[in-house]
C-alpha positions as CSV (number, residue, x, y, z in Angstrom):
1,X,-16.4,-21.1,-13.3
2,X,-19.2,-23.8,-12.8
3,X,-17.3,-26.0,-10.8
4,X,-16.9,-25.5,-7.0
5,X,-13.9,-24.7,-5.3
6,X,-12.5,-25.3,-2.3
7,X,-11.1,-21.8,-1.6
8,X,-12.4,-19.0,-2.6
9,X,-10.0,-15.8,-1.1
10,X,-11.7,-12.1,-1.5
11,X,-8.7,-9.4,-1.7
12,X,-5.7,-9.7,-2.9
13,X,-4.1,-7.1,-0.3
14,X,-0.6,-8.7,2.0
15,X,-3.7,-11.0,3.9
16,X,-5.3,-12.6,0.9
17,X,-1.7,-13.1,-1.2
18,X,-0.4,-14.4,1.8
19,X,-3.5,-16.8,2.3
20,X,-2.9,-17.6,-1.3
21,X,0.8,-18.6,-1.2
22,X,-0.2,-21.0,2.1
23,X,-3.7,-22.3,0.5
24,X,-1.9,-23.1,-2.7
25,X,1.1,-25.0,-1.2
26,X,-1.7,-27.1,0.9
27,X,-2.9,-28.0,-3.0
28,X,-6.3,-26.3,-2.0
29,X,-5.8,-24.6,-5.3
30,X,-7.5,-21.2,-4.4
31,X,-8.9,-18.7,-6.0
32,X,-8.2,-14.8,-5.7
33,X,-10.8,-12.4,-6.2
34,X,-8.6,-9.2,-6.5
35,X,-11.3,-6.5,-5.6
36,X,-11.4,-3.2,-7.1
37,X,-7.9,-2.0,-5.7
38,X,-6.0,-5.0,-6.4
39,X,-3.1,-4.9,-3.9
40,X,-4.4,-2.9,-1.3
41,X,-3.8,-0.1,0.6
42,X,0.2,-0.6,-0.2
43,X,-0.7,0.7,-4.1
44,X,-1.1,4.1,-2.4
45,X,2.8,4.2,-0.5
46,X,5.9,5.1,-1.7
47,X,8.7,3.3,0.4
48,X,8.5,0.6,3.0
49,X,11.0,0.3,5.3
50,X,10.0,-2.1,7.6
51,X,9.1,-5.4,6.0
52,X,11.2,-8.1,6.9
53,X,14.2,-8.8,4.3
54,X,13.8,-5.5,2.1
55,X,15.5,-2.9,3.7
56,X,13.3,-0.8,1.0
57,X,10.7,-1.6,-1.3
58,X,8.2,0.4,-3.3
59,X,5.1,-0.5,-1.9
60,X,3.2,-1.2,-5.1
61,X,6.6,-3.5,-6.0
62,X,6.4,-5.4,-2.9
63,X,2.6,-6.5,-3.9
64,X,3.6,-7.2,-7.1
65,X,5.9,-9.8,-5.4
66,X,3.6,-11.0,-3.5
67,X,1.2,-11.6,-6.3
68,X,4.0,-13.4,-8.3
69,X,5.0,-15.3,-5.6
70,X,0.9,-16.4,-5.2
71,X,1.0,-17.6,-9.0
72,X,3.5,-19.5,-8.4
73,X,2.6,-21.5,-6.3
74,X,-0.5,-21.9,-8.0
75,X,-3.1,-19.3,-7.4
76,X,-5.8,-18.6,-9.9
77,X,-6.2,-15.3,-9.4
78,X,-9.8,-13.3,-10.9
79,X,-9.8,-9.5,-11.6
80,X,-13.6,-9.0,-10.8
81,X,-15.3,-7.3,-7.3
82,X,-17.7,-9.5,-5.1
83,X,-21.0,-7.7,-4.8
84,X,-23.1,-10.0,-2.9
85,X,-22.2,-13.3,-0.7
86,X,-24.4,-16.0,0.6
87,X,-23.3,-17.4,3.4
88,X,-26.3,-19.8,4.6
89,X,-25.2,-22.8,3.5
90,X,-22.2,-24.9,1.8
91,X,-21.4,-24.5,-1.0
92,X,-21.3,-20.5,-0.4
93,X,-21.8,-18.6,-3.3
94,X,-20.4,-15.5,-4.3
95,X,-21.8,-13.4,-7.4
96,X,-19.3,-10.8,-8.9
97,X,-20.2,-6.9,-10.2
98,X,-20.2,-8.5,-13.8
99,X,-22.4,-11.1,-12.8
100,X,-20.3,-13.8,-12.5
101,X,-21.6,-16.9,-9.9
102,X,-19.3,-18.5,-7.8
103,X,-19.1,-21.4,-5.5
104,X,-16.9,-22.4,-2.9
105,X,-16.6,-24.9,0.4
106,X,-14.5,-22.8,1.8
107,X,-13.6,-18.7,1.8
108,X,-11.3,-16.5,3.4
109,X,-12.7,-13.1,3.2
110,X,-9.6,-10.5,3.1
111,X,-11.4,-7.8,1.5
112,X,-9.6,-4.9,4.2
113,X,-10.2,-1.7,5.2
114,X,-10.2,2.1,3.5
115,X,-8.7,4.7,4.7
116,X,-11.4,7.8,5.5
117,X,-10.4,10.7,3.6
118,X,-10.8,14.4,3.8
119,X,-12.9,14.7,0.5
120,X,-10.9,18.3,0.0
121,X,-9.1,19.6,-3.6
122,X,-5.2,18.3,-3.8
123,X,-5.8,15.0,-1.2
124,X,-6.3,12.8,-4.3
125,X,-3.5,14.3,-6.0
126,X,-1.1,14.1,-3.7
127,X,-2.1,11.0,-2.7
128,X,1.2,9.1,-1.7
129,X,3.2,12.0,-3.1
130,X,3.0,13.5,0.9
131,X,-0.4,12.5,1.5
132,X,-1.0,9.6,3.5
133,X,-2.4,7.3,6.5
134,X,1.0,5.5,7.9
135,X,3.0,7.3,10.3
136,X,5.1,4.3,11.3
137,X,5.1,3.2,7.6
138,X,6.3,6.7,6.3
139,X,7.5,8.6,8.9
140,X,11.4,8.4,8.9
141,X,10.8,10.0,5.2
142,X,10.0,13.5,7.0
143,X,13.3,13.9,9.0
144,X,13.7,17.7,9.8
145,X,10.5,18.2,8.1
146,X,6.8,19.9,8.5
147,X,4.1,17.6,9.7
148,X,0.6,17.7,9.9
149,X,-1.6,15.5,11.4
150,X,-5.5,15.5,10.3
151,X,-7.5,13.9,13.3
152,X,-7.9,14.5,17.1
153,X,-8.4,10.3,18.3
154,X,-6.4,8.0,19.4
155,X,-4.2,7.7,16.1
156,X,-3.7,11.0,15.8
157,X,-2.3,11.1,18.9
158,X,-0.2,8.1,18.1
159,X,1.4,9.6,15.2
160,X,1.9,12.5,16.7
161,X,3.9,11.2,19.0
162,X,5.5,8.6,16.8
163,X,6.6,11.4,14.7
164,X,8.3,13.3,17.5
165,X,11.2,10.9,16.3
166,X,11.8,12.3,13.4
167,X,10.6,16.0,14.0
168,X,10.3,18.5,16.5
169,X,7.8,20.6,13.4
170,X,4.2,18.8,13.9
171,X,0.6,20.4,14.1
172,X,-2.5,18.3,15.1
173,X,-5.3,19.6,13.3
174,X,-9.0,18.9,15.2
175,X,-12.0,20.2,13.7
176,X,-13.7,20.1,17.2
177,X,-13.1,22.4,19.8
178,X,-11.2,19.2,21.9
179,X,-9.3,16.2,20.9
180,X,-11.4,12.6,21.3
181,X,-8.5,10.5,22.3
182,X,-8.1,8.8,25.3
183,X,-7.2,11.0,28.2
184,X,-3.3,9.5,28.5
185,X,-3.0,9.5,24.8
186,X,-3.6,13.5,24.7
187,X,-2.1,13.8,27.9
188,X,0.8,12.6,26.1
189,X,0.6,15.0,22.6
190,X,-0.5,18.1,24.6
191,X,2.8,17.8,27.5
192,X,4.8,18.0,24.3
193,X,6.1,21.2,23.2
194,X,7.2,20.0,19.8
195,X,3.5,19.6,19.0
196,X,0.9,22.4,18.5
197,X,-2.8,21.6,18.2
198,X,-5.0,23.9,16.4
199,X,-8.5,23.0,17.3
200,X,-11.8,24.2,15.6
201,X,-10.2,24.1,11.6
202,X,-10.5,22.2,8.9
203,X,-8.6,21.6,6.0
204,X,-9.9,23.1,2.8
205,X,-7.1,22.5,0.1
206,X,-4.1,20.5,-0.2
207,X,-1.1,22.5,-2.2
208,X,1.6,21.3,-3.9
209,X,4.6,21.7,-6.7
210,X,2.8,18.8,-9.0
211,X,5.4,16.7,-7.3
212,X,4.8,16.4,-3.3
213,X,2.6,18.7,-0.8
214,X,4.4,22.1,-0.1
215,X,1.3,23.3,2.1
216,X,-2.2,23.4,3.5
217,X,-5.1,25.8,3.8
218,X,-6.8,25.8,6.6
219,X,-9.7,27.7,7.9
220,X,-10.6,28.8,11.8
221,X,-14.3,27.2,12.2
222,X,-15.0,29.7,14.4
223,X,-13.4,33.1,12.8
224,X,-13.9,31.7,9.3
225,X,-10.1,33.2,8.8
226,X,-7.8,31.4,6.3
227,X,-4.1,30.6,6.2
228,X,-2.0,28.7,5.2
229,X,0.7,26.4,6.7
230,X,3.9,24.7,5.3
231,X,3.4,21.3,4.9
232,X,5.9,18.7,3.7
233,X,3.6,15.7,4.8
234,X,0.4,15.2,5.7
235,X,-1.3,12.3,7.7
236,X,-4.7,11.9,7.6
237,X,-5.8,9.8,10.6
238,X,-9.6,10.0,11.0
239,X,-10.1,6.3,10.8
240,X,-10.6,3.6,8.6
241,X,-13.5,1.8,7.2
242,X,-13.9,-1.4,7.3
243,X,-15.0,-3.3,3.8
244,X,-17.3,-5.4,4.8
245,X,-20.9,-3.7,3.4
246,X,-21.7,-6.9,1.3
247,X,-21.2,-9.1,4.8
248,X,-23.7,-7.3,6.4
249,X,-26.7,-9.6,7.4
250,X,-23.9,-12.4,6.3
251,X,-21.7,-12.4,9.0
252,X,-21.4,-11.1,12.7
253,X,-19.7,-7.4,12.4
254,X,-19.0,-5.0,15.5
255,X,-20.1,-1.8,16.3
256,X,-17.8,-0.2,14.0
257,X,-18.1,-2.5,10.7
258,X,-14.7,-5.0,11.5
259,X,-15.6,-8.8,11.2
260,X,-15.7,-10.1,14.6
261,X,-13.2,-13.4,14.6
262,X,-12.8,-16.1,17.2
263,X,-9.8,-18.0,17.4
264,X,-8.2,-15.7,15.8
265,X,-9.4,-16.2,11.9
266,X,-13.0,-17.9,12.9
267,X,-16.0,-15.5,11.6
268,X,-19.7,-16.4,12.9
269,X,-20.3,-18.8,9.8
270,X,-17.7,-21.9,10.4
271,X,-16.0,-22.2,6.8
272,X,-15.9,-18.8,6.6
273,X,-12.4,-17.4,7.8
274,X,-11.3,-13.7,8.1
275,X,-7.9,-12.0,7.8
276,X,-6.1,-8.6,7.7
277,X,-7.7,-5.2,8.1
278,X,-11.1,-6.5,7.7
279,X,-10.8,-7.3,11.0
280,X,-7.7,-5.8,12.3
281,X,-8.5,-2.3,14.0
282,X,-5.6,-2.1,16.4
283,X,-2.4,-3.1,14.4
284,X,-3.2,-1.9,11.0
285,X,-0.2,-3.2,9.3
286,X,1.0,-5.1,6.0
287,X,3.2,-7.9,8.5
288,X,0.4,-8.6,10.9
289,X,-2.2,-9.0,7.9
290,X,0.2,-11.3,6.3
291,X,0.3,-13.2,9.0
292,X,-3.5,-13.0,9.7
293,X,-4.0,-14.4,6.2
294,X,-1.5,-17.2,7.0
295,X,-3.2,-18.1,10.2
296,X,-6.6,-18.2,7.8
297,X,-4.8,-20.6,5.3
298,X,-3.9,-23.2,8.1
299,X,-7.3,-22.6,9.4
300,X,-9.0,-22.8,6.3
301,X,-6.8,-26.5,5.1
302,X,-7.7,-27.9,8.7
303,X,-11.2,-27.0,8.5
304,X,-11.1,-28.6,4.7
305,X,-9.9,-31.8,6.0
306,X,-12.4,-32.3,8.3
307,X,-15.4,-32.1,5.6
């Protein structure tokens, strides 16, 4: 690993496969540093419906695909996690958690973005088993079904009302005393009578058969009162953050931790491209972070060819 690279692609989630697939074909022969969840935040889903070609695909299938696809075509792919980056000068150099140095003219950092979680007993397992962050990826699953929403922002409100598709049984749960979405957003979720809000609680278990989620308790901040509520699903939309802790100090970040991009894949260090979740907050999804990685590729090649 003493040689330098041309590509070097951190994450190995739709964006960095897909960067993979494109980098490869350009003969840039890159190299994938799969992270500590190789595959990303598809691992954790059970069907997807809406990607392209597959009317439905086990999420953790569809990466393996996509990983199969990227060796193919010639990806070297390295099951390590990067700890530390330098970004200062070409070649950058990368050192692993096993202490591996790396060096590269080029890198596209894909890395993404995790979920927030609750932190409560039965969230980790039922993870994916009715426990989840993707309304629009999992939402038609829940026809007819009990819904609860974890969250009182903007995305709450969004799959609250993306699930009034699919079910006229949803509850918002806030642990504030008001929701901190944008005024049309909650205008939008509290006009709704298929949509009850219960503010000041906070889930404190997650309860299931030891096959999917059946229910949830919940206690009243205010009263301290318990009680439970039938669950067959249960989105938990507080936010997402950002991996990006090893970039800090490296490359330009936001307020909120997402690489900020130019041109849509330039970060603030030319050579150093971004793609997917890492600096997606809006869209959020597997397609647009594939694409993202292939608009990094291209990027990446055109930038190469210049040196």
């Amino acid at each position: 690993m003493s040689s330098i690279h041309q590509l070097i692609i951190i994450g190995s989630g739709p964006a960095g496969l897909t960067a993979g697939i494109y980098a490869a074909r350009a003969q840039l022969k890159p190299l994938i540093i799969e992270g500590n969840t190789p595959g990303g935040q598809l691992m954790g889903t059970t069907y997807v419906e809406n990607w392209p070609g597959e009317k439905s695909i086990l999420g953790p299938k569809l990466m393996l695909n996509m990983r199969e696809h990227a060796k193919a075509m010639g990806c070297d792919f390295m099951a390590q996690e990067v700890v530390r980056v330098d970004f200062s000068q070409r070649p950058f150099t990368l050192w692993t958690k096993h202490g591996d140095e790396l060096q590269a003219q080029a890198v596209i950092v894909a890395t993404g973005a995790v979920p927030k979680r609750l932190g409560v007993s039965g969230e980790d397992t039922y993870w994916g088993r009715g426990v989840t962050t993707c309304a629009v990826c999992d939402g038609a699953f829940y026809q007819n079904k009990n819904v609860i929403i974890v969250g009182g922002g903007d995305t709450a409100m969004e799959d609250a009302s993306f699930m009034t598709k699919f079910t006229d049984k949803i509850t918002v749960i806030q642990n504030l005393d008001r929701l901190t979405a944008s005024e049309p957003m909650k205008k939008r979720v509290l006009d709704n009578p298929n949509i009850s809000v219960l503010y000041s609680t906070q889930v404190q278990e997650i309860r299931g058969n030891g096959e999917h989620v059946q229910e949830v308790l919940v206690t009243d901040a205010k009263t301290n009162e318990q009680r439970t509520l039938k669950a067959n699903v249960v989105f938990v939309a507080i936010g997402l953050r950002p991996s990006t802790r090893i970039f800090e100090g490296q490359l330009e970040l936001d307020s909120y931790g997402y690489l900020k991009v130019k041109d849509h894949t330039k970060t603030s260090v030319e050579g150093v491209f971004a793609a997917g979740d890492v600096a997606d907050y809006r869209y959020r999804q597997a397609i647009t972070s594939a694409a993202s990685g292939c608009m990094a590729a291209l990027d990446a090649e055109r930038y190469l060819e210049c040196e």
